[in-house]
N, C-alpha and C positions, 0 to 999 in steps of 0.2 A: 160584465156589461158596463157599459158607460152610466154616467149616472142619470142622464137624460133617458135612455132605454128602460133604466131603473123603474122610473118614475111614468115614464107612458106604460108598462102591465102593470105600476101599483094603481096608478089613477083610475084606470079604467076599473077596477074592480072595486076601488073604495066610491067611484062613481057611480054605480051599479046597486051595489048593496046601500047606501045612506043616502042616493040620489043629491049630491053634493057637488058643483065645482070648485071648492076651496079647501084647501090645503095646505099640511105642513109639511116639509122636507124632513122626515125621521132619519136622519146619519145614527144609527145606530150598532151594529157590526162593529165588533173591535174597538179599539180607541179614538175616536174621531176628531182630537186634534191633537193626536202626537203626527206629526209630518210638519214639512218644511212651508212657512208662512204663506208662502207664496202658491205652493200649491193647493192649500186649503182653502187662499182666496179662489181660485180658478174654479175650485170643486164649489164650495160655496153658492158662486155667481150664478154658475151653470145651474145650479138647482133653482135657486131664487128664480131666473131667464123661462124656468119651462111653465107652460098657462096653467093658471090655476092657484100656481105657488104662491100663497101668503107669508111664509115666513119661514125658520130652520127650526129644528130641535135637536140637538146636536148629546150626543152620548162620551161621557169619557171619564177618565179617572182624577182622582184628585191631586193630582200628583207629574200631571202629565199636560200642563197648560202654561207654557213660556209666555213672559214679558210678550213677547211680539204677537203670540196668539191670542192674549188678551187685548191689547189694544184693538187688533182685529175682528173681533168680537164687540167689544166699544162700538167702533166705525160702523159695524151692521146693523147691530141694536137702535141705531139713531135712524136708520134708512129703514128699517122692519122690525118683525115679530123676532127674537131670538129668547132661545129655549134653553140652559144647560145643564143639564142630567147628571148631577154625580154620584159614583158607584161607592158611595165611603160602608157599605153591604153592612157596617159592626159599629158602634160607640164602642168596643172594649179590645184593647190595645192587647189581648191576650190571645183575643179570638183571630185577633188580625194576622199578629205573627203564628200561631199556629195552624190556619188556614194559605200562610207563604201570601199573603195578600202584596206586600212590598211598601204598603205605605201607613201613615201611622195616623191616631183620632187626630191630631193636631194638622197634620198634611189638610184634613179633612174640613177642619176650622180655617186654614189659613185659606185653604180654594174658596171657601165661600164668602170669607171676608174682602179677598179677591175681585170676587166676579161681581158681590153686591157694589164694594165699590166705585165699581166700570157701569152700574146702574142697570145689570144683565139681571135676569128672571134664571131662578134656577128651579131645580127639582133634588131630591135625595132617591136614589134608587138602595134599596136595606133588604139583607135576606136572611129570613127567620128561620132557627130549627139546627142553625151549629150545632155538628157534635160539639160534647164538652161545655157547652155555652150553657150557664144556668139559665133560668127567667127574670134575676135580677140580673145580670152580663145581660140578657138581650133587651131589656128595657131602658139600659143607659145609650141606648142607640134614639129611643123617643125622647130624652133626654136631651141628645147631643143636635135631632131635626130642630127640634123646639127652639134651643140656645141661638143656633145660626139663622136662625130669620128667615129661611128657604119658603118658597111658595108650594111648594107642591113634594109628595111622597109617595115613592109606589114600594108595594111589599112585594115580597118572593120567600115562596117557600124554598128550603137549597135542595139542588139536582145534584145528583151521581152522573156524572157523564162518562160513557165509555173512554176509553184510552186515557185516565185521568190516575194521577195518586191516587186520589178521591174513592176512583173506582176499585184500585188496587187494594187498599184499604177496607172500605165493604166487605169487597168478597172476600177476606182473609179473615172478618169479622170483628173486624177492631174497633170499630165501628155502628153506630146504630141510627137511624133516622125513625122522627117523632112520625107519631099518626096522623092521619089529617084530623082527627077531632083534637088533639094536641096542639097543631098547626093551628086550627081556627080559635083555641082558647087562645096562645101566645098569641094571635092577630089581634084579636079583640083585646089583650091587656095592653096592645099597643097603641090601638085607636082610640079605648080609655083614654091615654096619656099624650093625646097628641093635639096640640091645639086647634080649636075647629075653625083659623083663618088660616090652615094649611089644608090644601086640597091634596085629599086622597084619593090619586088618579088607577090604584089597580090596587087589588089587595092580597094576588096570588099571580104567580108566573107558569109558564109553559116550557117545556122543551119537546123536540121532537122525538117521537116514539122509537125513532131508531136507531136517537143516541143515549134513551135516556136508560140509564140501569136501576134506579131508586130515587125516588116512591112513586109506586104503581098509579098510586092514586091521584097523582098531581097531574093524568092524564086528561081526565074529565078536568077542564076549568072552573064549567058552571057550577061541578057540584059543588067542591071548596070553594066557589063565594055565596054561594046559599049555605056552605054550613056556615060562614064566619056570619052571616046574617041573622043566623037561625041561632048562635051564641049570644050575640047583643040581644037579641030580643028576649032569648030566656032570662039575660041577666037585666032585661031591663033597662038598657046604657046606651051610650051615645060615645061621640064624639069628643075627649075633653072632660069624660065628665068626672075622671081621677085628679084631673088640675080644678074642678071646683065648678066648671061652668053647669048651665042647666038648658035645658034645651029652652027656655025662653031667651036667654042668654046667645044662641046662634044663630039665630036668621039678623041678627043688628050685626054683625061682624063682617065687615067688608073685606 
């Protein structure tokens, strides 16, 4: 579909359900600015052009954002809201090359040193539960959001996707995926550790039922963010509150 047809069935339903005329343009699907400059502005505009549209938030890797795509991004950011989502999923350079990710923690520094430079808003998208990955390995990832100045973080628990290594791997058992009460501990040692003038926009991810092979339980959304809820409040924490702050401490944090 074009991306204007895109956007008249998303609108109408996020119109419906939040009773909202305003909106961001989510490019999310795949890498969304590996393509040719010029194309991306064409794509871009056309999303920006349809009613309603406030601004872009655009998905992609760190590794995957040329000289000319940034300036391009610069140029928008001055005219609107622009959003950039990076998928850097690990702080641990172990985790990365063993999950065949293709780019490194530093790729992951420099994109965001990058993009802040060009004065762009970005996000860190991080996905918790690596096989192999201890809880110290996944916690140099709140480590590495912290350092780069990013405005916003969303978690993911990691999916088995059918037709995948991933999934080839599973089934032959080589492999094991954490529980969701597991899951919502490593969430909450993350949100511990994360500074509370970075907004944590989702704390668990989704895939569809009919491609997902492992875990079962990452089906139900709501449940896994009421447990990760129902973890902080057993332990009593917040936001931040492994770097020191207190919760008198965050509501003054702009």
């Amino acid at each position: 579909m074009t991306v204007t047809k895109q956007l008249e069935l998303a609108t109408e339903y996020v119109r419906e359900r939040h009773e909202t005329d305003h909106f961001l343009a989510y490019f999310q699907d795949y890498t969304t600015t590996y393509k040719d400059v010029r194309d991306l502005e064409k794509m871009y505009r056309e999303a920006l052009g349809f009613p309603g549209i406030r601004g872009l938030s655009l998905c992609t890797r760190p590794d995957c954002i040329s000289d000319d795509v940034m300036d391009l991004l610069k140029d928008l950011s001055l005219e609107t809201f622009v959003w950039v989502e990076l998928g850097i999923q690990s702080g641990c350079d172990l985790t990365l090359l063993r999950m065949n990710r293709g780019h490194t923690v530093y790729d992951s520094e420099k994109a965001f040193e990058r993009l802040h430079k060009k004065g762009i808003r970005t996000a860190a998208h991080v996905i918790l539960g690596f096989p192999g990955e201890s809880t110290k390995e996944a916690l140099t990832t709140a480590e590495l959001v912290n350092r780069c100045g990013t405005a916003g973080v969303k978690l993911q628990n990691l999916h088995v996707i059918k037709e995948t290594q991933l999934a080839e791997q599973y089934n032959r058992g080589e492999i094991s995926i954490i529980s969701r009460s597991q899951y919502a501990s490593l969430a909450a040692d993350f949100i511990e550790r994360t500074s509370p003038d970075i907004v944590i926009q989702r704390v668990t991810g989704e895939a569809p039922p009919r491609m997902l092979v492992a875990p079962e339980w990452a089906i139900n959304k709501l449940a896994v963010m009421n447990r990760v809820k129902r973890e902080l409040m057993y332990r009593n924490s917040w936001q931040g509150r492994h770097l020191g702050y207190t919760m008198k401490d965050i509501p003054s944090i702009k």
